[in-house]
PDB file as gemmi writes it, atoms N, CA and C in Angstrom:
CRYST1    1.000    1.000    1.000  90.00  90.00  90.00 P 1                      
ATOM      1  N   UNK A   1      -9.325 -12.857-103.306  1.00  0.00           N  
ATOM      2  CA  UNK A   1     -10.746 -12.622-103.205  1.00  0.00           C  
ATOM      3  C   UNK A   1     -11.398 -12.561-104.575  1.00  0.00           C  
ATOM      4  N   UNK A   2     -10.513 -12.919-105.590  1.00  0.00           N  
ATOM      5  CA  UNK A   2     -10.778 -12.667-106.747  1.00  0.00           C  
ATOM      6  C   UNK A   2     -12.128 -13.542-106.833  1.00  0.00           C  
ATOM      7  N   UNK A   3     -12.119 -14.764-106.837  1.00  0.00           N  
ATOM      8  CA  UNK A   3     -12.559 -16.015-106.946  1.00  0.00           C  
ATOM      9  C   UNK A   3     -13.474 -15.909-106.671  1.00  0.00           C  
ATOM     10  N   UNK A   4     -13.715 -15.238-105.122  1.00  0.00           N  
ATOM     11  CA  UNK A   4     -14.956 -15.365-104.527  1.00  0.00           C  
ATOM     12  C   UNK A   4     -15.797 -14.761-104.030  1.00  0.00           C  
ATOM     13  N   UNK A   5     -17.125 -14.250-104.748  1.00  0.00           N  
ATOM     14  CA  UNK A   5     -17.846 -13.339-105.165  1.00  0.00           C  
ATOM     15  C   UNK A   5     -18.424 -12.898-103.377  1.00  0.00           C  
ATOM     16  N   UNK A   6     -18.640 -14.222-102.876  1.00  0.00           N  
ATOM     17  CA  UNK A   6     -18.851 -13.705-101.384  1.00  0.00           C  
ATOM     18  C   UNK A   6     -18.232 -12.736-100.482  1.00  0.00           C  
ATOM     19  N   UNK A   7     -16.992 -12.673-100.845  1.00  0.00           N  
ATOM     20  CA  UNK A   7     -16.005 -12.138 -99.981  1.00  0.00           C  
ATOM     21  C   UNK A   7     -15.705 -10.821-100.498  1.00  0.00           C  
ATOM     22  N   UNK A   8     -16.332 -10.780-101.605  1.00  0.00           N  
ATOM     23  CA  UNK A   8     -16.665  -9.253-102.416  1.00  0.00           C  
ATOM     24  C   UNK A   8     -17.638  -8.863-102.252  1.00  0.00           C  
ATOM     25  N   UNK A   9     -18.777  -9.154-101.363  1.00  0.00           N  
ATOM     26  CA  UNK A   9     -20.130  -8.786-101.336  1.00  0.00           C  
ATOM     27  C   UNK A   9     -20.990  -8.045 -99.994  1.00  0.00           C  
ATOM     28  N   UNK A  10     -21.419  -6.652 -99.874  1.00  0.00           N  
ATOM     29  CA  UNK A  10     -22.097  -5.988 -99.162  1.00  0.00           C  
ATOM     30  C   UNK A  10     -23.147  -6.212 -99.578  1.00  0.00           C  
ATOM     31  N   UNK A  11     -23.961  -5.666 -98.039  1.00  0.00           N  
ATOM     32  CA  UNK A  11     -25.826  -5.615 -98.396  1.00  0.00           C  
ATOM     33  C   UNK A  11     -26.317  -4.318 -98.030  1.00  0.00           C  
ATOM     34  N   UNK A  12     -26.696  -3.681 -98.300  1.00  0.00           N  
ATOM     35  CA  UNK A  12     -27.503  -2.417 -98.238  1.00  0.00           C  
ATOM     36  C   UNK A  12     -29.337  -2.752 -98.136  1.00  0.00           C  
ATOM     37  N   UNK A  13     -30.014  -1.853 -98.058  1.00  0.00           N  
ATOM     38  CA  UNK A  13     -30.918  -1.725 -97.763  1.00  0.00           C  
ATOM     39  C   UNK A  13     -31.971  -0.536 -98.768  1.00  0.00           C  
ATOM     40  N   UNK A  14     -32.837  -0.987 -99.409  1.00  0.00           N  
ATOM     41  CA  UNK A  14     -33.293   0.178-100.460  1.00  0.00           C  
ATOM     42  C   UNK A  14     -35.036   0.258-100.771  1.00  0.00           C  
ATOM     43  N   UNK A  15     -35.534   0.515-100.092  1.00  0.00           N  
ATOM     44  CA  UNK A  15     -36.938   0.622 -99.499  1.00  0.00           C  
ATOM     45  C   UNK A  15     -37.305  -0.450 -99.245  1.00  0.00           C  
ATOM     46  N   UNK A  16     -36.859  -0.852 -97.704  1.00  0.00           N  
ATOM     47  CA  UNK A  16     -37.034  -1.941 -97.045  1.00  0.00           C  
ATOM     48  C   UNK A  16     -37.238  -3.326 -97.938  1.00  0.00           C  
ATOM     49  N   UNK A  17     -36.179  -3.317 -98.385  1.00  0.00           N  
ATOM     50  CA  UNK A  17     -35.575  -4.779 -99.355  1.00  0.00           C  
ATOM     51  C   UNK A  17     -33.933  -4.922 -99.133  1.00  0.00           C  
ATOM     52  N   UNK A  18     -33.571  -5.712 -98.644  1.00  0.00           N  
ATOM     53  CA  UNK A  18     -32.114  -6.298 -98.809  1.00  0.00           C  
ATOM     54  C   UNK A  18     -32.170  -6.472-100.113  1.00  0.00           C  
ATOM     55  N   UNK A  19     -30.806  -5.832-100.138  1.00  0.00           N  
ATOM     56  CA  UNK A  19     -30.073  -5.883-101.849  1.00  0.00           C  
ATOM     57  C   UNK A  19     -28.170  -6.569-101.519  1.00  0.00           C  
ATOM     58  N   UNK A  20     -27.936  -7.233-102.506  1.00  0.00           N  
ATOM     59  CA  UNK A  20     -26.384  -7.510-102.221  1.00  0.00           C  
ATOM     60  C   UNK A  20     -26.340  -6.782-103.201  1.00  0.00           C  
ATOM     61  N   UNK A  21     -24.682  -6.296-103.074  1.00  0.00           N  
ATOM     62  CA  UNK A  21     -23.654  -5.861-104.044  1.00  0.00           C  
ATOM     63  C   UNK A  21     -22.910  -6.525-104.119  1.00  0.00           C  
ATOM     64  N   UNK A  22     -21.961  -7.079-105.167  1.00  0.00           N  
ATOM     65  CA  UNK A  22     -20.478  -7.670-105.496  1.00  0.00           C  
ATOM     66  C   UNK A  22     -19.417  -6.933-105.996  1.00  0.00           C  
ATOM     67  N   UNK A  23     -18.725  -6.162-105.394  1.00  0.00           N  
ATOM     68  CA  UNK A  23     -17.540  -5.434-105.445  1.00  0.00           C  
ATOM     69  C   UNK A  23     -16.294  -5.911-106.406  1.00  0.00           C  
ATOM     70  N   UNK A  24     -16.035  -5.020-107.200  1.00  0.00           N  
ATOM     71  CA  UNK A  24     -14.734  -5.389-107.973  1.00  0.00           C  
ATOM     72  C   UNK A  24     -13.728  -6.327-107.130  1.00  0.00           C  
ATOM     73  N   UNK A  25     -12.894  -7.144-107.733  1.00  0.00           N  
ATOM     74  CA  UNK A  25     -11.925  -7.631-106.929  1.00  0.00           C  
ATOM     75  C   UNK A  25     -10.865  -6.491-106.704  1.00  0.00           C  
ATOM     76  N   UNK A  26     -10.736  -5.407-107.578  1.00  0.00           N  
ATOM     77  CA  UNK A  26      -9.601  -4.240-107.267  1.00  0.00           C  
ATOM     78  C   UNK A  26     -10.253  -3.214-106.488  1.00  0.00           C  
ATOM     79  N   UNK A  27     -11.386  -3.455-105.880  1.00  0.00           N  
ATOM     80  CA  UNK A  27     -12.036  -2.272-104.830  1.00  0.00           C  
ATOM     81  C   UNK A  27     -11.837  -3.051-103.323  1.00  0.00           C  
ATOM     82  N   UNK A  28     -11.560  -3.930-103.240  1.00  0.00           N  
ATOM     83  CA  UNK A  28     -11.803  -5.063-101.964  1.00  0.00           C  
ATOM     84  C   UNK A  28     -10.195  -5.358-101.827  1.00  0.00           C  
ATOM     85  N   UNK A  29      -9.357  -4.958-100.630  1.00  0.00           N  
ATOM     86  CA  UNK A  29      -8.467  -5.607 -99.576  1.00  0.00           C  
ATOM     87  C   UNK A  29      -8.866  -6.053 -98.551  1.00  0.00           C  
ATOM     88  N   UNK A  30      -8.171  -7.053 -98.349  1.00  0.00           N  
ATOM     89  CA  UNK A  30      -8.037  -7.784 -96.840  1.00  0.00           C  
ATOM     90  C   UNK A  30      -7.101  -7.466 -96.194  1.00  0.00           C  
ATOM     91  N   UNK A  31      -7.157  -6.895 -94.843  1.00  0.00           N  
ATOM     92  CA  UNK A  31      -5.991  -6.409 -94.320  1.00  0.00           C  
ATOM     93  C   UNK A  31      -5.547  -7.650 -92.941  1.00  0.00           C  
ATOM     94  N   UNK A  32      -4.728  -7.297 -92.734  1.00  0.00           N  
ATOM     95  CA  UNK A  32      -4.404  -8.210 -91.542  1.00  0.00           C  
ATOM     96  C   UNK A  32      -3.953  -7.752 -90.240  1.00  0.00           C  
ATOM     97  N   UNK A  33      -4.501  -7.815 -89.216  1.00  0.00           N  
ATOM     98  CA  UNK A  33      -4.081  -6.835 -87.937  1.00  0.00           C  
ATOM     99  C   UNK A  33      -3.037  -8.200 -87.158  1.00  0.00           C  
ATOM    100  N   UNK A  34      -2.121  -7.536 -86.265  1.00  0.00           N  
ATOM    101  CA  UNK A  34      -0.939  -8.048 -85.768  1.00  0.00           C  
ATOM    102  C   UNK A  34      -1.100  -7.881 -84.835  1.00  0.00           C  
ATOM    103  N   UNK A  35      -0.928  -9.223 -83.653  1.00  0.00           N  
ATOM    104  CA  UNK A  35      -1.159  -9.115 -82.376  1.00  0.00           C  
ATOM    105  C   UNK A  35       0.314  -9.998 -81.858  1.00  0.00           C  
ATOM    106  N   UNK A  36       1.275  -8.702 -80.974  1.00  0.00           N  
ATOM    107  CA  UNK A  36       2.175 -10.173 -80.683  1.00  0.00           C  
ATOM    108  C   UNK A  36       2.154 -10.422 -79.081  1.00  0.00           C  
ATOM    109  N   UNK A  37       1.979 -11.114 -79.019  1.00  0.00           N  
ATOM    110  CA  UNK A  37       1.723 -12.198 -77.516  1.00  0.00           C  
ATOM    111  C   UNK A  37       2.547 -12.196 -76.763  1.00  0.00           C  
ATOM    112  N   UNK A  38       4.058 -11.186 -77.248  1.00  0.00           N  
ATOM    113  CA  UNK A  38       5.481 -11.557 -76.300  1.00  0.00           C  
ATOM    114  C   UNK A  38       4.901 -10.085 -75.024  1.00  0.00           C  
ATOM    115  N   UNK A  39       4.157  -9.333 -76.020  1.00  0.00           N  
ATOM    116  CA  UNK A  39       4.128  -8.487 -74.997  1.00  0.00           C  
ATOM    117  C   UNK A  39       2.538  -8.428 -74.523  1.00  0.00           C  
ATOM    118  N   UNK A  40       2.549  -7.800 -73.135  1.00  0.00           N  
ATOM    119  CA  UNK A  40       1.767  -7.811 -72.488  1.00  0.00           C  
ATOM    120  C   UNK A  40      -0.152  -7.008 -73.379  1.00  0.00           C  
ATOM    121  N   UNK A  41      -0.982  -8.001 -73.520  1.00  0.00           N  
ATOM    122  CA  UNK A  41      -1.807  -7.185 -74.258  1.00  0.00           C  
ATOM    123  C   UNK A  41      -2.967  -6.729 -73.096  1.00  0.00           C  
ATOM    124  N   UNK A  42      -3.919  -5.938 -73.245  1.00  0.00           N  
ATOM    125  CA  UNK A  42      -4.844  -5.867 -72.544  1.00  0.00           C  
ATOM    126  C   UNK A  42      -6.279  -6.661 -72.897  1.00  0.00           C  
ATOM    127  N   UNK A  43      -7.253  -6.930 -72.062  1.00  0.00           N  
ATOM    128  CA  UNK A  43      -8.487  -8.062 -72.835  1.00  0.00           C  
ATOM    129  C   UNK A  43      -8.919  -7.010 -73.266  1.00  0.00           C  
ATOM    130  N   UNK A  44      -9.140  -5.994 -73.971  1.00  0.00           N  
ATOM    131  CA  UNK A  44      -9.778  -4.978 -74.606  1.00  0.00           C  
ATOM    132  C   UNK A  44      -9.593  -5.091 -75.812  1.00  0.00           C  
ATOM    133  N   UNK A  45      -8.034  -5.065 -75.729  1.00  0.00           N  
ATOM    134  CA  UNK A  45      -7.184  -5.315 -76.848  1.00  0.00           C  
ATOM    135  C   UNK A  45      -7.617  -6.525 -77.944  1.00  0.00           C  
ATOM    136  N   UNK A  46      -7.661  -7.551 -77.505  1.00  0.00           N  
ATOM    137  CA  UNK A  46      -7.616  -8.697 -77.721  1.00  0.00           C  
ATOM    138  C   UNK A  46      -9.451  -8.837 -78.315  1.00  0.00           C  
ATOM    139  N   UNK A  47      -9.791  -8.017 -77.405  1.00  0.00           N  
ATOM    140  CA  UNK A  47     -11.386  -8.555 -77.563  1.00  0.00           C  
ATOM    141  C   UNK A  47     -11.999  -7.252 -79.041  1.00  0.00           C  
ATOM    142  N   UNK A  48     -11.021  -6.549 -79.248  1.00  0.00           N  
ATOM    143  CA  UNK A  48     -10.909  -5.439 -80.501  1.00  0.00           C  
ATOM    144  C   UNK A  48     -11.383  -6.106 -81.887  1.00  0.00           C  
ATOM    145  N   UNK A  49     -10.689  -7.580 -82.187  1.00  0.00           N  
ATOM    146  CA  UNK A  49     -10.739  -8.060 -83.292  1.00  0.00           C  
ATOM    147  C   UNK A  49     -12.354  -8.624 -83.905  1.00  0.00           C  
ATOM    148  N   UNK A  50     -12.888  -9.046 -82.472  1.00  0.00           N  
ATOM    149  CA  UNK A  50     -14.280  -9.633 -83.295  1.00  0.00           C  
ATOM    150  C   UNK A  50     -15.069  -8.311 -82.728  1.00  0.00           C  
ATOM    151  N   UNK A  51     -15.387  -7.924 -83.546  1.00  0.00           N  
ATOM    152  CA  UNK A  51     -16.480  -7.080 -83.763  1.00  0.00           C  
ATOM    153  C   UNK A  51     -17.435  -6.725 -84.206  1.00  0.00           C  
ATOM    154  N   UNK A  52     -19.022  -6.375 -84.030  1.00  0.00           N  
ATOM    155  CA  UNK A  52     -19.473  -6.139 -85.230  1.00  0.00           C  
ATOM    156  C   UNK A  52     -18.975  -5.798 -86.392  1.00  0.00           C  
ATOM    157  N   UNK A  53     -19.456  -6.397 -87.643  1.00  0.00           N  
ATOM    158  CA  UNK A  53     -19.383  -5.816 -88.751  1.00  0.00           C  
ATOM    159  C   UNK A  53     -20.555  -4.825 -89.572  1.00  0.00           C  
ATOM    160  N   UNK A  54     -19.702  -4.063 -90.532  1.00  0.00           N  
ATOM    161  CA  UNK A  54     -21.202  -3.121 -91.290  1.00  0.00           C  
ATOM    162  C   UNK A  54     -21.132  -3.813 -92.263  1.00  0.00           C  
ATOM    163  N   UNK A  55     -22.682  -4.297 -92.470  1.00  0.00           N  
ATOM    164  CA  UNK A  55     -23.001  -4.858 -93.733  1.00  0.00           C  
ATOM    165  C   UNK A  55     -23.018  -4.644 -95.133  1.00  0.00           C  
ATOM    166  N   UNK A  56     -22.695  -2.735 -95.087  1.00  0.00           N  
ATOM    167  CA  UNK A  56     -22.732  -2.447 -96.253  1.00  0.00           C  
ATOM    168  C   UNK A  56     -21.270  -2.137 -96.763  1.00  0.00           C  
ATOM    169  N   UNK A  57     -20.258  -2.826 -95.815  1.00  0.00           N  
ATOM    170  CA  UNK A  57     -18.957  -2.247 -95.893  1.00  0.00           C  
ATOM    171  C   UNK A  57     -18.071  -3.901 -96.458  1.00  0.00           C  
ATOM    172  N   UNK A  58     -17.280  -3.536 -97.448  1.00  0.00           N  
ATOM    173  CA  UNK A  58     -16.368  -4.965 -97.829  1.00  0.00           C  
ATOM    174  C   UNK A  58     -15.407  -4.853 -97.079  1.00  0.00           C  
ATOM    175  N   UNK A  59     -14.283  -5.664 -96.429  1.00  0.00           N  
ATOM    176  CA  UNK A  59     -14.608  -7.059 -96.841  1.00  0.00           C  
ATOM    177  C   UNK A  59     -15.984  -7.696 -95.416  1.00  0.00           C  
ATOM    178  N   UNK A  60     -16.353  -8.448 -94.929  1.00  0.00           N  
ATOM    179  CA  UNK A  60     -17.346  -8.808 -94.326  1.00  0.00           C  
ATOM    180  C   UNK A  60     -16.381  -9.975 -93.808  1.00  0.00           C  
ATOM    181  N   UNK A  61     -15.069  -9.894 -93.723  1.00  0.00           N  
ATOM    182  CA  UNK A  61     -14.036 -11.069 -92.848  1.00  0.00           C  
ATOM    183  C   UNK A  61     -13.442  -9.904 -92.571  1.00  0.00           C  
ATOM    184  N   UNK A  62     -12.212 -10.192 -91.632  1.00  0.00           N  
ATOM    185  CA  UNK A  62     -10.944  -9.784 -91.375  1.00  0.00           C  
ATOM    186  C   UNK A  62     -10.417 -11.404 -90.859  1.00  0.00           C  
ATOM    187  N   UNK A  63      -8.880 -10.591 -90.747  1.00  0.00           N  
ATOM    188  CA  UNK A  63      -8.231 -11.607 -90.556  1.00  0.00           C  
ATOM    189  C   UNK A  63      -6.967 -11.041 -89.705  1.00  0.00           C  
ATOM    190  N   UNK A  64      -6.251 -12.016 -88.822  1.00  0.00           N  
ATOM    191  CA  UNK A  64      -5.498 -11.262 -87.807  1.00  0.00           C  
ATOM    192  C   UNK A  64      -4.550 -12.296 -87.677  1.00  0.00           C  
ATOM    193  N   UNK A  65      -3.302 -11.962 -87.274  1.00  0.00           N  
ATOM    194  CA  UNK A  65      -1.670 -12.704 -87.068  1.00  0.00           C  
ATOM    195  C   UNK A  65      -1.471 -12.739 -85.615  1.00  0.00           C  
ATOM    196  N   UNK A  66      -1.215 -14.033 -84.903  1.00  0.00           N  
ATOM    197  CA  UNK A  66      -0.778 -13.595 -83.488  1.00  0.00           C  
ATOM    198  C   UNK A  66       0.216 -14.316 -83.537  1.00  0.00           C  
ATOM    199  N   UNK A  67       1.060 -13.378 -83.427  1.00  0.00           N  
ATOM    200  CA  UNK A  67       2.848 -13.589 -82.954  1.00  0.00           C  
ATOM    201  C   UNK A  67       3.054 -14.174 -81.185  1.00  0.00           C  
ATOM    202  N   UNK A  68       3.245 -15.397 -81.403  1.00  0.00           N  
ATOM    203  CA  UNK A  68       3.792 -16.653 -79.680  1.00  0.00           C  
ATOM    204  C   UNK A  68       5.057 -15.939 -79.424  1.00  0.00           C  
ATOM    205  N   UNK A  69       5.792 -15.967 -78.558  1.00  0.00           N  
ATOM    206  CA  UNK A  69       6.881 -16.350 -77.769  1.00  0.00           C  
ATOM    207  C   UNK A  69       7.658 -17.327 -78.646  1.00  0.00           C  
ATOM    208  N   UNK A  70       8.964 -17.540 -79.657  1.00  0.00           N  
ATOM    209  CA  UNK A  70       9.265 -18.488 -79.874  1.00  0.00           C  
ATOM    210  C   UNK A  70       9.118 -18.652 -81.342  1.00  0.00           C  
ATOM    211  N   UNK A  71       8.019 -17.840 -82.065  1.00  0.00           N  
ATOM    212  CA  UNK A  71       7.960 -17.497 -83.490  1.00  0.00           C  
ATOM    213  C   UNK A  71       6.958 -18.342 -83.905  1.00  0.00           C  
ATOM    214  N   UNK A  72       6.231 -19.196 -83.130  1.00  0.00           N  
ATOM    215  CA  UNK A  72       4.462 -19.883 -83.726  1.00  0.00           C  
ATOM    216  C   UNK A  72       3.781 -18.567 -83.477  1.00  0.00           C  
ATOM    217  N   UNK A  73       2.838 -18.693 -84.595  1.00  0.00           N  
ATOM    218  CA  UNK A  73       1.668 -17.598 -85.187  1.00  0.00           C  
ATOM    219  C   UNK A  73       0.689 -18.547 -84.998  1.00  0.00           C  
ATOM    220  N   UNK A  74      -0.532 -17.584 -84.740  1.00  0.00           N  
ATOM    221  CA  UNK A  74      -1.635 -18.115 -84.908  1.00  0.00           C  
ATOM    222  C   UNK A  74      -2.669 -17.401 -85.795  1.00  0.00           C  
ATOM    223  N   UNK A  75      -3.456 -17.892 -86.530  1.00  0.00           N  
ATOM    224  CA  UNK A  75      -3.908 -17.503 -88.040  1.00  0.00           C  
ATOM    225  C   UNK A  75      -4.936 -16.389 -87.596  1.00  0.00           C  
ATOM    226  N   UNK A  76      -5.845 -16.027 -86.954  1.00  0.00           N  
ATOM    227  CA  UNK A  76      -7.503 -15.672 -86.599  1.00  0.00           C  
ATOM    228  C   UNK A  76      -8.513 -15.301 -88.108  1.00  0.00           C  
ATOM    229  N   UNK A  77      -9.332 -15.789 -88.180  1.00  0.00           N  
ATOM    230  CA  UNK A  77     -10.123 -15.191 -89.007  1.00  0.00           C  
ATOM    231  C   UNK A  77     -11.924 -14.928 -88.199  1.00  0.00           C  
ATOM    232  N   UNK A  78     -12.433 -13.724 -88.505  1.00  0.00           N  
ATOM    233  CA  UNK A  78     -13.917 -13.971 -88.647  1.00  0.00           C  
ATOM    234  C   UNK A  78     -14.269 -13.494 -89.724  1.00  0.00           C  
ATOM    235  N   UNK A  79     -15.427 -14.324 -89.839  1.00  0.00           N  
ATOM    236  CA  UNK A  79     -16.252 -13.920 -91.139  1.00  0.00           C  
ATOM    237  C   UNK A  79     -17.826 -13.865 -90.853  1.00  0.00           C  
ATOM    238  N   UNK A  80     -18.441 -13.040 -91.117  1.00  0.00           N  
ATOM    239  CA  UNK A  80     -20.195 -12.661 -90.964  1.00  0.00           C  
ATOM    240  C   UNK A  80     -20.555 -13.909 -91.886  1.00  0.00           C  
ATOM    241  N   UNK A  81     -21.350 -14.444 -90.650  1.00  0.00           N  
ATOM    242  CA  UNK A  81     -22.394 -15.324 -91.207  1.00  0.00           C  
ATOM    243  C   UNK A  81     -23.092 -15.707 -92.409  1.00  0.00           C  
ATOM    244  N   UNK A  82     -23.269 -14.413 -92.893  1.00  0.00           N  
ATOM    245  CA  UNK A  82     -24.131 -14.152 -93.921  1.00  0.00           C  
ATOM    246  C   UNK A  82     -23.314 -14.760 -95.316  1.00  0.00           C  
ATOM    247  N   UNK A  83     -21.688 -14.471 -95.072  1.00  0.00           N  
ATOM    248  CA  UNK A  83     -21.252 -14.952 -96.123  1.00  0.00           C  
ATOM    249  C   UNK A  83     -20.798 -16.382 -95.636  1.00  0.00           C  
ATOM    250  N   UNK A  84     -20.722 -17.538 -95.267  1.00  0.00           N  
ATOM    251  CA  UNK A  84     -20.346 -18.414 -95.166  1.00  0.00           C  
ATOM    252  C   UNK A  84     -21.116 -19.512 -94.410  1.00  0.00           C  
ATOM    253  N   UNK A  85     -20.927 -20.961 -94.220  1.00  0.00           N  
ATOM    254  CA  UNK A  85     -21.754 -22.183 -93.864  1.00  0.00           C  
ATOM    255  C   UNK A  85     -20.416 -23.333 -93.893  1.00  0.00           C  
ATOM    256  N   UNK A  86     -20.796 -24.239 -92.985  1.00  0.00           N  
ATOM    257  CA  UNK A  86     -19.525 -25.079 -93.099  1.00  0.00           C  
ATOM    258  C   UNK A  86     -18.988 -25.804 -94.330  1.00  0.00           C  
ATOM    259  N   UNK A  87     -19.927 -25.931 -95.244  1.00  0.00           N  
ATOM    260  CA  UNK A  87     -19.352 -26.199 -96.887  1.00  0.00           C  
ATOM    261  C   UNK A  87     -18.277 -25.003 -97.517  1.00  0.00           C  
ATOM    262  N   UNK A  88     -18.598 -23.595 -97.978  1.00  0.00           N  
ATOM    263  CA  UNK A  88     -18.105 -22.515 -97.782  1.00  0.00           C  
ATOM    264  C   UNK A  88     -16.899 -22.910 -96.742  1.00  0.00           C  
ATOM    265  N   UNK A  89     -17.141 -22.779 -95.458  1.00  0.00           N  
ATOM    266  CA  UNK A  89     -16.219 -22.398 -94.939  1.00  0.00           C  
ATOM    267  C   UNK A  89     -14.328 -23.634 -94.776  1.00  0.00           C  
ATOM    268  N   UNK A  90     -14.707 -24.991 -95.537  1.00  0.00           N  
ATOM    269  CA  UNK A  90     -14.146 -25.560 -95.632  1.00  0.00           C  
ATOM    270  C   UNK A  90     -13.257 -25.067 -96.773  1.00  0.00           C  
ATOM    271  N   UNK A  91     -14.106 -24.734 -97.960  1.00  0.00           N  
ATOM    272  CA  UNK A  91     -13.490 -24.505 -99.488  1.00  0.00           C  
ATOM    273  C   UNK A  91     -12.471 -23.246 -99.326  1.00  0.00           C  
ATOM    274  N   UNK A  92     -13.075 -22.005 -97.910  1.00  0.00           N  
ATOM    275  CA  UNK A  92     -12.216 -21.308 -97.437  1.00  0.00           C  
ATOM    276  C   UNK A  92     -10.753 -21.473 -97.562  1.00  0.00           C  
ATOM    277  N   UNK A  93     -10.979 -22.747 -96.492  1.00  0.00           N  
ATOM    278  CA  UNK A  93     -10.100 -22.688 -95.261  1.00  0.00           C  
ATOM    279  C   UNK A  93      -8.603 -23.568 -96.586  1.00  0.00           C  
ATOM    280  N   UNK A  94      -9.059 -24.772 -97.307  1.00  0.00           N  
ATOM    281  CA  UNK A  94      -8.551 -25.138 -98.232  1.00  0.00           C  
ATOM    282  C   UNK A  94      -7.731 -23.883 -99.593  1.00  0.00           C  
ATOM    283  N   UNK A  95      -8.434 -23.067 -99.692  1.00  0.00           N  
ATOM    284  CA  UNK A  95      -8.292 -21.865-100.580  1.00  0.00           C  
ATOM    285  C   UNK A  95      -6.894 -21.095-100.157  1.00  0.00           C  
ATOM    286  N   UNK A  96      -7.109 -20.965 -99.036  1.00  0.00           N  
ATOM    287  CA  UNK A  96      -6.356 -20.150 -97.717  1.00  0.00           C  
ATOM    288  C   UNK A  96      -5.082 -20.800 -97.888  1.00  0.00           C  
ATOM    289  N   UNK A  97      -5.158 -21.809 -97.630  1.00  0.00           N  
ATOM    290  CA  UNK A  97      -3.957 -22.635 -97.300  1.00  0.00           C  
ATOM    291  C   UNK A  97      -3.454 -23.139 -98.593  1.00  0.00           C  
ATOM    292  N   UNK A  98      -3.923 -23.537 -99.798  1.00  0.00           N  
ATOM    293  CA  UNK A  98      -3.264 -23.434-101.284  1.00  0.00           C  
ATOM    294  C   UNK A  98      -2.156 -21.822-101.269  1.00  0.00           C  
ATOM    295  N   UNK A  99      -2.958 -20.794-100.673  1.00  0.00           N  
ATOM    296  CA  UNK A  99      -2.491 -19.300-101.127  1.00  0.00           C  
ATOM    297  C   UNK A  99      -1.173 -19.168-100.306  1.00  0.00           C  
ATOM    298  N   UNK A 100      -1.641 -20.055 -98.950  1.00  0.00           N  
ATOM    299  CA  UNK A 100      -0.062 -20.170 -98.331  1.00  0.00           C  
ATOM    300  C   UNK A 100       0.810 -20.610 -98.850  1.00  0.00           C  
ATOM    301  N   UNK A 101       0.447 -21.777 -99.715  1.00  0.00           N  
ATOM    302  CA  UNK A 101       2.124 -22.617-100.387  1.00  0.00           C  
ATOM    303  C   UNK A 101       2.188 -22.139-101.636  1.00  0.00           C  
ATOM    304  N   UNK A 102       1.523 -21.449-101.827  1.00  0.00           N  
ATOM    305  CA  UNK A 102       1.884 -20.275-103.284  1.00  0.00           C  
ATOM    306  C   UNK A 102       1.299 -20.322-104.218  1.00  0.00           C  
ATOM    307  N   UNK A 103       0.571 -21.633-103.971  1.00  0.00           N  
ATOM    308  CA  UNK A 103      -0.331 -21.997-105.415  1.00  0.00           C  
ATOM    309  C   UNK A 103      -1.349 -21.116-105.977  1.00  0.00           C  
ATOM    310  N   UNK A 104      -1.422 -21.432-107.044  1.00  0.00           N  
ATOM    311  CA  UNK A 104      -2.809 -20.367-107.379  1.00  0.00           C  
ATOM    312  C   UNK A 104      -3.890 -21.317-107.385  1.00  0.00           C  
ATOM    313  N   UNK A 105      -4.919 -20.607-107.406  1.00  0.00           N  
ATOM    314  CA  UNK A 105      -6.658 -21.090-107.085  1.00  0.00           C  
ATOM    315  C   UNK A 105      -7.368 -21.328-108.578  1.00  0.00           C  
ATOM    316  N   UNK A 106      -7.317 -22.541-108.887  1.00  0.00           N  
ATOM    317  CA  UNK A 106      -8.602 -22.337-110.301  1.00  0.00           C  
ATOM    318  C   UNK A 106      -9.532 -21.909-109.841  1.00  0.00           C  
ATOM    319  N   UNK A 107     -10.531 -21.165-110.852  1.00  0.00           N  
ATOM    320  CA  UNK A 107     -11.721 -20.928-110.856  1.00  0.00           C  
ATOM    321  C   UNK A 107     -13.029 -21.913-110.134  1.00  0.00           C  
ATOM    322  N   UNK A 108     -13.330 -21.248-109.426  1.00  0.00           N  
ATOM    323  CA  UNK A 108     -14.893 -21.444-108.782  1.00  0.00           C  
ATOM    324  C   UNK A 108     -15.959 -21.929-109.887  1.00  0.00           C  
ATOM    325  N   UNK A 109     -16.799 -22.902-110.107  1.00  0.00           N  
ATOM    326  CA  UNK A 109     -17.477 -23.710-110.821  1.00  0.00           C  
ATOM    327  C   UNK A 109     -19.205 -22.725-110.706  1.00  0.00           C  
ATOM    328  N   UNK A 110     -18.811 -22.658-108.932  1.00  0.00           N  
ATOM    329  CA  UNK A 110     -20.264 -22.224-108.865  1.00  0.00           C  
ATOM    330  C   UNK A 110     -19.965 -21.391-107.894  1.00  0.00           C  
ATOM    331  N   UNK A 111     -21.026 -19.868-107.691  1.00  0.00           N  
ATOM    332  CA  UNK A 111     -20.502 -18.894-106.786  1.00  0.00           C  
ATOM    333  C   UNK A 111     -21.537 -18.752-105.634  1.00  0.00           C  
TER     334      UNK A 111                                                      
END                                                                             
């Protein structure tokens, strides 16, 4: 999240004006919630992950693991609107998947 100032960024509210903040990269984790599929889940359960988000709270994604029958995962991510657009969300998804094969990320040109 180093990279990307979005994914570090809350909005607050300060006499009726939206304000962003950009959060240290060492104040901001991404955590990952674990869902495994061998066992029986409830739709409550399942329906837990997308949720509202608070705007004034980082990160403004989560991201979630679902464990198949058989050892295929499936990735989940949401992310609030506010930070992302299908340009964004491509450079994501590319970013993501460099971090999977270990590579590291050059620097962002423009934020």
């Amino acid at each position: 999240m180093a990279c990307h100032e979005s994914l570090r960024t809350s909005f607050i509210t300060v006499a009726d004006e939206t304000q962003c903040r950009i959060h240290d990269p060492n104040d901001v984790a991404l955590t990952i919630e674990y869902f495994n599929m061998e066992k029986v889940e409830t739709k409550q359960e399942k329906q837990n992950f997308i949720r509202p988000f608070d705007l004034s709270q980082v990160p403004l994604i989560r991201s979630g693991l679902l464990t198949h029958p058989g050892g295929n995962h499936t990735w989940l991510v949401d992310i609030h609107h506010i930070l992302s657009d299908g340009t964004s969300d491509t450079i994501f998804t590319e970013d993501f998947m460099s971090l999977d094969k270990g590579e590291k990320l050059s620097p962002l040109r423009i934020q």
